[in-house]
DOLUM-429963 format. One record per residue (C-alpha): x, y, z. Coordinates in steps of 0.5 Angstrom, whole numbers, plus 500, padded with zeros to 3 digits. Example, Ala and Ser with C-alpha at 12.3 -4.5 7.8 and 13.67 -1.06 7.14 Angstrom:
BEGIN
525491516
527498514
This chain:
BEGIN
437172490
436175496
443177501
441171506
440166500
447168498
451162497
458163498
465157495
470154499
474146499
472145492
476146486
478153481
474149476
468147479
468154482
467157477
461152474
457153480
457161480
455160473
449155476
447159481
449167478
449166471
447173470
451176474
456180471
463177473
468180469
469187466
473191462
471198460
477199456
475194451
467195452
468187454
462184459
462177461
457174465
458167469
455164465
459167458
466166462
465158465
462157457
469160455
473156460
470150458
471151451
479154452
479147456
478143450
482146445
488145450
486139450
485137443
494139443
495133448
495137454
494133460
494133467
499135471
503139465
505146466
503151462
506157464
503164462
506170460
502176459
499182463
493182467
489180459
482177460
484171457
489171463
482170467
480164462
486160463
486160470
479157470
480153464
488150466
484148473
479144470
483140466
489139471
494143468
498147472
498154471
505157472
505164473
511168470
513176471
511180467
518184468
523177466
528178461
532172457
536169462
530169468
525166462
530161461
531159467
523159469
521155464
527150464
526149472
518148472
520143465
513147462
510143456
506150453
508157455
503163452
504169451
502176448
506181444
510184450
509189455
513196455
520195453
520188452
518184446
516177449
516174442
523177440
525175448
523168447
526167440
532169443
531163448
528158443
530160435
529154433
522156434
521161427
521154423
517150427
510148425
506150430
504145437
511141434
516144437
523140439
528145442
534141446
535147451
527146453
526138451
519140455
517145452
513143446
508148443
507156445
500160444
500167442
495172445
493177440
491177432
498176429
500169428
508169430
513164426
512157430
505160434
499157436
494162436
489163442
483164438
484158434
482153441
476154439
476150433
481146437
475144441
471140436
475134436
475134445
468131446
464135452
464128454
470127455
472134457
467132463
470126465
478129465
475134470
471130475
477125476
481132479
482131486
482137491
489138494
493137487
497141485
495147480
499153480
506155481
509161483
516163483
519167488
525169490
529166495
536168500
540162495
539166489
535163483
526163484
523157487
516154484
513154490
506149489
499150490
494145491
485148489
485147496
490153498
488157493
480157494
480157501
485162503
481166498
475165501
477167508
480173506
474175502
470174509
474179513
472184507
465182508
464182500
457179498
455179491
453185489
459188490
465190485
473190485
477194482
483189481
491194479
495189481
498183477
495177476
502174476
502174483
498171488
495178491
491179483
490170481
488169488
486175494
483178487
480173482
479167487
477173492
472176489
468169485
468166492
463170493
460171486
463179486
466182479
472183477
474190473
482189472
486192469
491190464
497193467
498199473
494206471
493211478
488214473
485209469
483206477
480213478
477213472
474205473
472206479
467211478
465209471
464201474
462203481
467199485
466197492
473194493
479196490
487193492
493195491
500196495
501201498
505206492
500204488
494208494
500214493
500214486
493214485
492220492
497223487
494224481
493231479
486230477
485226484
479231486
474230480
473223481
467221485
470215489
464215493
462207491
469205494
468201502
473196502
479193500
486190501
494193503
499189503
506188501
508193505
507196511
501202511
505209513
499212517
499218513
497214508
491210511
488216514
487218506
485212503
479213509
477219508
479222501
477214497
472213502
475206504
473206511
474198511
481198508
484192511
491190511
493183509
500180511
503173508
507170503
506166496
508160500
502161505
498161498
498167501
494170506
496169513
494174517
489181516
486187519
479187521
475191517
473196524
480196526
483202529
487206524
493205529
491197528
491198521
498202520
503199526
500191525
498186520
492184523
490177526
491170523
487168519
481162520
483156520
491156522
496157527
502161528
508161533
514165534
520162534
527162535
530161529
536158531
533154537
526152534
524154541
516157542
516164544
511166548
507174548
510180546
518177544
521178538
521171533
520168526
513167525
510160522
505158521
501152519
494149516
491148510
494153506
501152507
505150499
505142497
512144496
517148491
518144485
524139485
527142490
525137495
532140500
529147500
522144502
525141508
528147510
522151509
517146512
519144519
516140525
515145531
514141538
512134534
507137530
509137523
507142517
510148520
512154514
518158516
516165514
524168514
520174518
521177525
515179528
512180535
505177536
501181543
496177548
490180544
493176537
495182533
501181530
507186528
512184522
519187526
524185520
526180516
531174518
533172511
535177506
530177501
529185499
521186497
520193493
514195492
510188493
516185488
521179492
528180489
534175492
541179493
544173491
541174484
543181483
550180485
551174481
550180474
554185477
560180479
560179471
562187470
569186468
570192473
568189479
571185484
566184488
559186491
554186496
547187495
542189501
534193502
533200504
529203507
523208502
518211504
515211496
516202496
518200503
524198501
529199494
535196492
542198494
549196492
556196495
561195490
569193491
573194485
578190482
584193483
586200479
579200476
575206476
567206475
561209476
554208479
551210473
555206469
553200474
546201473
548202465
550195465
544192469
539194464
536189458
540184463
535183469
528185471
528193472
526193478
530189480
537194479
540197484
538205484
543207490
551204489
556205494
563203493
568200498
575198500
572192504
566189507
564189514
564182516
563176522
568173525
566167521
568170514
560172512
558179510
554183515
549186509
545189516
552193518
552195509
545198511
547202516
553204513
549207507
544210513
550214515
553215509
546218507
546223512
553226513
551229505
């Protein structure tokens, strides 16, 4: 096919995507892992996807369950993500940094019929996690669980070759689909309908505890779709994805990106600055994504200079803002002269703005570009709700097709989030300050709510403090965002003591580890007699930040 018979997908289902590019690219190469010597085509990845579906289906899987996915960047991430959409089930994407406690909640809040999981991932064994969570599950005959703590949870799936105690195994869906007709398989995806739900993302908020934030196809593939526009990908083109697939940037900017416009994927099963050195050259890579430490880590590799990156033109930044420094490398040293940077939130599905792929340097390093096709943005008043006009400082909304359907079972939450601007309906508050100027770009200022983003993850101060509230030693805490030139932001604690108590930030950090997510802990504690407060009683956590920025340099 000729590059003007190309032919590009959006407004259409995840399923469907995925049955038209084996239509119209069936031999186009679209998922590749070097590693595993592993080649799948169009037409090998939809017949593995419908075959998946069916199997799932055969253990009374229906529309509308959450089926919550634990596992790193696997190729039967991929797989799942096609064959849940095209039985309506909704894919719940969980971290793979979750301990006990944030597993449970996850699974508890989404009310999830099926988790699948693989092993573990460096020092957590997810079997072994959910075992703690689920004992019952050892001496349960698989696909019949009964747990009184998870009532919805009825079955789990191993990734892998062992078969744990209580587990379906993922190889054995294949032999489960015999009992699901591809006639009946056809029926169940032809009734799904566009903007249902079909993924779920929890994200950190300011009240603490992550909220599922609901994606329809239309969100996702749409919101894809134009941010692979604003790459100029075609389909010959082929992206090195390092980024997990867990958040919107790996399932959606690079999975749904890359297959709206027939492009390969080549993953990794999990962050390597070698490893993506190393497929780049190997697969020849076009694209490549990546928050900024990860540009770091790669640039910092020792081996850097032997690597022919000469393939590489385009790519996405986000989840933080790009240090020029860092752009002027990732141009002339990867040879990524259309880098882009992104800028959104899994509640925009994500992408709400973008660089242009000829922007100058200064463009691409002091903003985050322009709104994206197809939706609005304001600044406002965050008090007043009043529109803002040009170059004033405000918190950024935005509305169109990809704003979420909502959190799950959280409707007061929604409210909060989606509001009515000058009687239109349907605006998303971000919780971030920025500036828009009179050409459209816009520039991320701060950050009106309080959540902290390290490295492209979210984490709620609420969360963190609640753990450290529960050290015998503590009496209370305070938890708030840093600067860092290696993240964009690390986590930092202010602590006050019960009386008479002694500790240290090392012990401190000690007590979090095994109790939350690592990246997660505080790296930096600060113990004070008393917090900077308002007049109202609430703690100035931008004054502890402050206080630490001056404690730090008086060092």
């Amino acid at each position: 096919m000729s590059l003007d018979q190309e032919r590009y997908y959006r407004d259409i289902k995840i399923g469907e995507l995925l049955t038209c590019l084996s239509r119209d690219y069936p031999d186009n190469e679209a998922l590749v892992y070097p590693d595993r010597g592993l080649r799948y085509r169009f037409k090998e990845l939809e017949q593995m996807a419908r075959t998946v579906a069916r199997g799932l289906m055969s253990l009374g899987i229906d529309k509308g369950d959450r089926v919550a996915l634990w596992a790193t960047n696997v190729p039967e991430w991929v797989i799942l993500q096609f064959a849940l959409a095209k039985i309506g089930a909704i894919l719940v994407t969980v971290n793979t940094s979750l301990r006990v406690a944030e597993l449970e909640y996850l699974l508890s809040q989404s009310q999830s019929s099926t988790l699948i999981s693989i092993r573990g991932f460096k020092d957590v064994d997810y079997v072994e996690t959910i075992y703690q969570i689920i004992p019952e599950l050892k001496s349960s005959e698989p696909g019949s669980l009964r747990s009184e703590k998870l009532p919805f949870l009825r079955r789990c799936i191993f990734i892998g070759d062992e078969q744990p105690a209580g587990f379906l195994r993922f190889k054995d869906l294949a032999s489960l689909a015999r009992a699901v007709s591809e006639e009946e398989f056809d029926r169940r995806e032809s009734a799904l309908e566009l903007d249902e739900v079909i993924n779920m993302q929890y994200t950190s908020g300011t009240t603490g505890f992550p909220k599922g934030v609901m994606l329809s196809h239309r969100n996702i593939v749409n919101n894809a779709y134009w941010l692979a526009e604003g790459l100029g990908y075609r389909s010959k083109d082929r992206l090195c994805l390092p980024v997990p697939l867990f958040h919107c940037f790996g399932c959606v900017i690079g999975v749904l990106g890359a297959y709206t416009h027939a492009a390969c994927l080549v993953p990794l099963e999990y962050f390597d600055p070698r490893k993506v050195l190393e497929y780049v050259e190997k697969e020849r890579c076009t694209a490549l994504y990546g928050v900024p430490t990860m540009f770091i880590a790669e640039l910092e590799e020792p081996e850097f200079s032997r690597f022919d990156l000469s393939s590489l033109r385009t790519g996405v930044m986000a989840g933080a803002l790009c240090p020029e420094p860092l752009m002027r490398r990732a141009i002339s040293e990867m040879n990524l002269k259309e880098l882009t940077i992104a800028y959104g939130l899994t509640e925009a599905s994500p992408g709400i703005t973008q660089t242009l792929r000829d922007d100058t340097i200064e463009r691409r390093t002091q903003t985050v570009g322009k709104v994206m096709p197809e939706m609005e943005v304001r600044i406002i008043d965050p008090v007043t709700l009043e529109v803002l006009p040009v170059n004033t400082p405000g918190e950024l909304c935005v509305r169109g097709y990809n704003v979420m359907k909502g959190y799950y079972n959280n409707e007061q939450a929604t409210r909060e989030a989606i509001i009515t601007l000058e009687g239109e309906a349907g605006w998303l508050r971000t919780g971030d300050q920025a500036t828009m100027d009179e050409e459209g770009y816009v520039r991320i200022t701060g950050r009106i709510k309080e959540i902290i983003i390290r490295g492209g993850e979210n984490i709620a101060p609420k969360e963190v403090e609640d753990l450290i509230r529960t050290h015998p030693k503590v009496a209370d805490v305070y938890v708030y965002g840093i600067p860092s030139e290696k993240y964009g932001e690390e986590v930092a604690a202010a602590i006050r003591l019960s009386s008479g108590e002694q500790c240290t930030g090392e012990e401190i950090i000690n007590f979090c580890y095994g109790r939350i997510s690592r990246f997660k802990i505080p790296q930096h504690i600060r113990f004070v007699e008393e917090f900077p407060m308002t007049a109202s009683g609430k703690v100035q956590r931008f004054k502890l930040r402050e206080m630490h920025s001056k404690s730090m340099s008086e060092k």
